[in-house]
N, C-alpha and C positions, 0 to 999 in steps of 0.2 A: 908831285913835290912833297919831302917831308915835313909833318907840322907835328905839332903836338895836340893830342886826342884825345877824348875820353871813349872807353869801351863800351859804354854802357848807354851813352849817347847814339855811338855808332849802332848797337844794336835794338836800342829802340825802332833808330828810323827804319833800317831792316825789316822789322817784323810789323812795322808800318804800311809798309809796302804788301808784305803778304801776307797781311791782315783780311782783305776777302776770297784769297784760298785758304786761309784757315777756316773762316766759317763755314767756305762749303763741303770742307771736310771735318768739320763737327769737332775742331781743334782750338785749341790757344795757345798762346807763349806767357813764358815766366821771365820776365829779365832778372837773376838772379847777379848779373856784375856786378862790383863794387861801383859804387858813382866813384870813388876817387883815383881807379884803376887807370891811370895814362899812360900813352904810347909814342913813339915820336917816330912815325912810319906816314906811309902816302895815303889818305883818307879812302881815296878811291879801291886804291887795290886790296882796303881791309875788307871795306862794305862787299863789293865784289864776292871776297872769298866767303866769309860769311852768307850772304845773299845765299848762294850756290848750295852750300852747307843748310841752312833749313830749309831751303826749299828740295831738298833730298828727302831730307826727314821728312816734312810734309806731305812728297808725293807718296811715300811709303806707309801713310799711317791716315787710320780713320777714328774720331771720339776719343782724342789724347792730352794730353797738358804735354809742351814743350817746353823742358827748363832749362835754361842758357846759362852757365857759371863760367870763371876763368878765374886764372889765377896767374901772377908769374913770379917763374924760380929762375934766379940768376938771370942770366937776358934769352931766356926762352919765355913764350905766352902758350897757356897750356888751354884752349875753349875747349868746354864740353859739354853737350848736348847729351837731356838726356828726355826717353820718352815714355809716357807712364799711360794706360788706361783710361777707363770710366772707373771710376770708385777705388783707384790706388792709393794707398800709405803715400804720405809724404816723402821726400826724398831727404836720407840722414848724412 
């Protein structure tokens, strides 16, 4: 059912969840989302696709920061994920 969401709620609880495979692969998450970023889609099917999405990144990376941003133009939602190192530059 669609409701109205926050994104950045949504990907909290996400990386909540894969919170003790991050630690066992020597990783964290950034939630870079706007708090004020809303959607008005099915809560399920975002967590879902998200969900799916770091836990890819995740399986493919060891000793990394995962940093989660979004934005949206006209009525597209653009996430992206990005993954950096031990001892990487900040992301500009």
């Amino acid at each position: 059912m669609k409701s109205q969401i926050y994104l950045k709620t949504i990907i909290s609880h996400v990386t909540a969840t894969l919170l003790p495979m991050a630690v066992l692969k020597h990783s964290f998450f950034i939630n870079d989302v706007s708090p004020d970023l809303q959607l008005t889609t099915d809560e399920k099917d975002v967590s879902a696709a998200i969900k799916k999405l770091l836990l890819d990144e995740l399986l493919n990376t060891d000793y990394a920061c995962i940093r989660i941003s979004a934005s949206v133009e006209k009525e597209s939602l653009q996430l992206m994920v990005h993954q950096k190192g031990p001892f990487a530059l900040p992301l500009i």
